[in-house]
C-alpha positions in Angstrom: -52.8 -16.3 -31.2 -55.6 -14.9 -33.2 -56.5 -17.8 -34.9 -55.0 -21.8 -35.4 -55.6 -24.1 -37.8 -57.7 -26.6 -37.7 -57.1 -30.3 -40.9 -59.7 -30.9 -42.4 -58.8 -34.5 -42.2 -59.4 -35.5 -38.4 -57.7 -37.6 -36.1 -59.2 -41.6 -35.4 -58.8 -40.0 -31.9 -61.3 -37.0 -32.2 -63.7 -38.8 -34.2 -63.7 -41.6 -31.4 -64.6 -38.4 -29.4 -67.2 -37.1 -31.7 -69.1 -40.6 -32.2 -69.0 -41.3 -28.5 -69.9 -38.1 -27.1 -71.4 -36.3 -30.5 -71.0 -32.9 -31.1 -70.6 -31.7 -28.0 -67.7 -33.9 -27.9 -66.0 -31.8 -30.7 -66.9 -28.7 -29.4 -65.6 -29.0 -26.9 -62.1 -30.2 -28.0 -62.6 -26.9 -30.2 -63.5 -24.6 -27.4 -60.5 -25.9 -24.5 -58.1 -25.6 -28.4 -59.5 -21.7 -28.5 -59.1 -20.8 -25.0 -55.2 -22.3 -25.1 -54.3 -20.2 -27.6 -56.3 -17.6 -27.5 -54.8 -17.2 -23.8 -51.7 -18.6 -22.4 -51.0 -19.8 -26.0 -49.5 -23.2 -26.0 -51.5 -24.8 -23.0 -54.0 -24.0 -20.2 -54.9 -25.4 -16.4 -57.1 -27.9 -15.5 -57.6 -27.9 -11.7 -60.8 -27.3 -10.1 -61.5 -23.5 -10.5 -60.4 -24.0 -14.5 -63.1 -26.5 -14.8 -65.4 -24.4 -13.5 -64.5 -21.2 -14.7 -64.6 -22.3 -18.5 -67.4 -24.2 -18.1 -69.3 -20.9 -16.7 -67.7 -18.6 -19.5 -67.4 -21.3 -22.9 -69.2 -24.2 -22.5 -72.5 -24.1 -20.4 -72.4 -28.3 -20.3 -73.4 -30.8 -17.3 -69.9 -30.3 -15.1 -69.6 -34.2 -14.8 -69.9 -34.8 -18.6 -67.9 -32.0 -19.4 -64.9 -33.5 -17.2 -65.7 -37.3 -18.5 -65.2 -35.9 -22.1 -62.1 -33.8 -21.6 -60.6 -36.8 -19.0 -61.2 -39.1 -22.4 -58.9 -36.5 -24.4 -56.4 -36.9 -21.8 -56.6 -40.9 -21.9 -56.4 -40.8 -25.4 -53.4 -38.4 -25.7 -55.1 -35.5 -27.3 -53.2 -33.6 -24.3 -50.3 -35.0 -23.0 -51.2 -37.0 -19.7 -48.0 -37.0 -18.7 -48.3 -33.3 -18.4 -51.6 -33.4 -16.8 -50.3 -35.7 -13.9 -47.6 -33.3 -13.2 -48.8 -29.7 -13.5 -53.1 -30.3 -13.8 -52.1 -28.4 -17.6 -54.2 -29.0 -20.8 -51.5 -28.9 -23.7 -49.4 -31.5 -26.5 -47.1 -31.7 -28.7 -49.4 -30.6 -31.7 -50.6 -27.7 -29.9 -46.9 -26.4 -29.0 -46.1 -27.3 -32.4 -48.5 -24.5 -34.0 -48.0 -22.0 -31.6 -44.0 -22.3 -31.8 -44.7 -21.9 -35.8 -47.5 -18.7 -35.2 -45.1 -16.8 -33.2 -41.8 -18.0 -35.2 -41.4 -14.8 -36.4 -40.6 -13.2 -32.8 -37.8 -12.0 -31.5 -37.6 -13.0 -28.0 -40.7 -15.9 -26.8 -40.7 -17.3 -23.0 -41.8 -20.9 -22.7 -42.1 -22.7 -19.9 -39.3 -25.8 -19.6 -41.2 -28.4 -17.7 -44.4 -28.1 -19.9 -42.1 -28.9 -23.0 -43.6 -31.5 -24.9 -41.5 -30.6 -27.9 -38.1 -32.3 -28.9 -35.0 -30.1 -29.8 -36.7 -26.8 -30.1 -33.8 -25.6 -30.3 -32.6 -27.2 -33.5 -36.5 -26.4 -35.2 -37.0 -23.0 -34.1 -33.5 -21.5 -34.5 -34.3 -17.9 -35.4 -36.3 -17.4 -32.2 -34.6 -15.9 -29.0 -35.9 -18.5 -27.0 -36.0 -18.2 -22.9 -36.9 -21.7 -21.5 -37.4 -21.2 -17.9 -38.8 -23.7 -15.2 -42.6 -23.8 -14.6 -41.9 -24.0 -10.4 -43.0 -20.4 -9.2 -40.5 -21.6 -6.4 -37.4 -21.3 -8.8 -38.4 -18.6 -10.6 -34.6 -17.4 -10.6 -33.4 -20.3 -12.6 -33.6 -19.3 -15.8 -31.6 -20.3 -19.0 -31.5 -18.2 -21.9 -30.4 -19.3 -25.7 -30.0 -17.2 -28.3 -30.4 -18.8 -31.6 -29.8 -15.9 -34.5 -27.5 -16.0 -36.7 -26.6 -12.3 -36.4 -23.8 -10.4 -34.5 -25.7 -8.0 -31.8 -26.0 -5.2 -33.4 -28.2 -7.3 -36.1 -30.6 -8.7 -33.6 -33.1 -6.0 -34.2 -33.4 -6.5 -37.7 -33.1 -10.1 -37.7 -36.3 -11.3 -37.8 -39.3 -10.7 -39.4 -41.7 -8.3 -37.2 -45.0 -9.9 -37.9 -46.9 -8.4 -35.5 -46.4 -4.7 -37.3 -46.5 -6.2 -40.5 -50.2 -8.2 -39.9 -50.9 -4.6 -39.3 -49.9 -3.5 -42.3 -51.6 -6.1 -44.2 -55.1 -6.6 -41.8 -57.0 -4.1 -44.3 -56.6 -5.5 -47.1 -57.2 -9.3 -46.0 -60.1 -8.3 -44.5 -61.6 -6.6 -47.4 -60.9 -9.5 -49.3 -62.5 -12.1 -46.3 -65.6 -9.3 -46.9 -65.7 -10.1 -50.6 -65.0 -13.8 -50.5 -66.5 -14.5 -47.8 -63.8 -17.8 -47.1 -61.6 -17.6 -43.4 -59.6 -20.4 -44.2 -58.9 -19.6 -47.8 -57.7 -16.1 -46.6 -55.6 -17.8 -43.7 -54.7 -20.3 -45.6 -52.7 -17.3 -48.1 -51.4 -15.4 -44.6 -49.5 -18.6 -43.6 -48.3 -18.3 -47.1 -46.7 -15.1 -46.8 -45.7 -15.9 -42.9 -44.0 -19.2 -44.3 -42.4 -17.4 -47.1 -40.5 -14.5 -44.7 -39.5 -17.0 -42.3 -36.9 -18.0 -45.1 -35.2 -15.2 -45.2 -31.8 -14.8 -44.3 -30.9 -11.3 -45.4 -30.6 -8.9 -43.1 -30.9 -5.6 -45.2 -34.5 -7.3 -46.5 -35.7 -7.9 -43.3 -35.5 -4.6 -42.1 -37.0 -3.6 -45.3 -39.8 -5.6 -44.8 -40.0 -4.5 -40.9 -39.8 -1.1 -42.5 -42.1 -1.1 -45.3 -44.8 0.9 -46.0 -48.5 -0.1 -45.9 -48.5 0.6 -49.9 -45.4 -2.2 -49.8 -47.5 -4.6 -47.7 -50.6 -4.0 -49.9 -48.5 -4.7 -53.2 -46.8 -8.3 -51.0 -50.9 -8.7 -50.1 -52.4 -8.3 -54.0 -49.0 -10.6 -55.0 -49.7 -13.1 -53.0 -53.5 -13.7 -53.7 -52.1 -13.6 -57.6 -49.5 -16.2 -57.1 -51.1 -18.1 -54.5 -54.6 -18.0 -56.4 -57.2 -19.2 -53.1 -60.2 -18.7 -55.0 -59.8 -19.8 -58.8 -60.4 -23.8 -59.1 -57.7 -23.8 -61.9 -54.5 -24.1 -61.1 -51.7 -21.9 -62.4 -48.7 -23.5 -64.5 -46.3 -22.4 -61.5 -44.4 -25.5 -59.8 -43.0 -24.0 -57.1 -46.2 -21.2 -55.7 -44.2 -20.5 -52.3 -40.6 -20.5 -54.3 -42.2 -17.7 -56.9 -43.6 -15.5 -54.1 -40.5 -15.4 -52.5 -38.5 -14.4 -55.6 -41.1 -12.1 -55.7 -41.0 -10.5 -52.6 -37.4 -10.3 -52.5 -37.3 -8.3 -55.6 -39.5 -6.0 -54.4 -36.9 -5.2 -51.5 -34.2 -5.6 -53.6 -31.4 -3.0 -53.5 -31.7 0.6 -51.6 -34.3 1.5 -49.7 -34.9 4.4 -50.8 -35.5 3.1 -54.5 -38.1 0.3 -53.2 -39.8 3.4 -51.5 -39.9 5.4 -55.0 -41.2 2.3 -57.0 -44.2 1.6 -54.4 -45.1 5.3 -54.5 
């Protein structure tokens, strides 16, 4: 992941962390959140060597305190201690949770069974080709794929949003705006948006329009968006439904041939 977000409305548990081990505390609950899915994604290892090696590379702290804080996140279930008695992993529910919605948009994603700490995955991420395999090196062969699309076969390609050519697409032009604005989390805030918004999307012959579209096309979805959406004006704007609008929006826009779309953008 390139970036997660963070609530601006914290836990009890991280501030208990923050008050009795001050801002180091939180930073490094921060950094070990960075480094999961920055990396592996949706946890990391805690043995020895891990210890070390992040301490060396992200957090420069006294090795005994930095262990004593993160062994207090693991007592107070800000990772899953049940998974950290088992596999020496840093990872929970939460953090799964985000990187399962960040990469919802994929068409095949490999997770590993027995660091699961996610219910029926299955029935919450059902567009995702999901291959759940067993974390044991030793039984590396057992592996159980399901397939959760809604498409014959020959749909499969086009039935899901390709996000990762599409943020592409887009990164100019959020970028230009995060130059004028100067506000990351505004700007994300509008990207999840968008992401949210196409993970709705049911029709095939759209999806592959949008996996298809031009970078004009992904400008014009961009400069809708920060219209509809509106990040930076204090005033609201008389629309109920923001995320309902944008995608009646977007969906016009890839509404009927292709080749029409292509002319209108142009």
């Amino acid at each position: 992941m390139s970036y997660f977000p963070l609530d601006t409305q914290l836990d009890d548990r991280v501030e208990i962390i923050r008050s009795r081990y001050g801002n180091n505390g939180f930073a490094c609950l921060i950094l070990i959140w960075m480094k999961i899915y920055r990396q592996e994604g949706y946890y990391m290892h805690w043995d020895e060597d891990a210890i070390d090696l992040f301490n060396s590379q992200e957090a420069h702290w006294d090795r005994k305190k930095l262990t004593e804080m993160v062994s207090e996140c693991i007592e107070r279930e800000l990772f899953s201690s049940e998974k950290y008695k088992q596999f020496r992993i840093l990872t929970s529910a939460a953090i799964q949770t985000r990187y399962l919605q960040y990469k919802r948009g994929s068409k095949a994603l490999e997770i590993e069974k027995n660091l699961l700490c996610v219910q029926n995955v299955d029935k919450n991420f059902e567009n995702v080709n999901l291959i759940v395999r067993k974390f044991d090196s030793n039984v590396g062969n057992d592996i159980t794929i399901l397939n959760y699309t809604k498409y014959s076969d020959d749909d499969k390609e086009f039935s899901t949003i390709d996000f990762s050519t599409f943020n592409k697409k887009i990164r100019p032009y959020f970028l230009r705006d995060l130059e004028v604005y100067q506000d990351g989390n505004k700007i994300n805030d509008t990207i999840d948006v968008i992401y949210s918004v196409m993970n709705s999307f049911t029709d095939v012959s759209i999806i592959q329009k949008i996996n298809n579209c031009s970078s004009k096309e992904a400008y014009n979805i961009w400069t809708k968006a920060m219209e509809i959406i509106n990040p930076f004006n204090d005033t609201n704007l008389p629309i109920a439904n923001r995320e309902g609008y944008l995608r009646k929006t977007i969906e016009n826009m890839f509404r009927g041939g292709y080749e029409r779309v292509q002319k209108i953008s142009t």
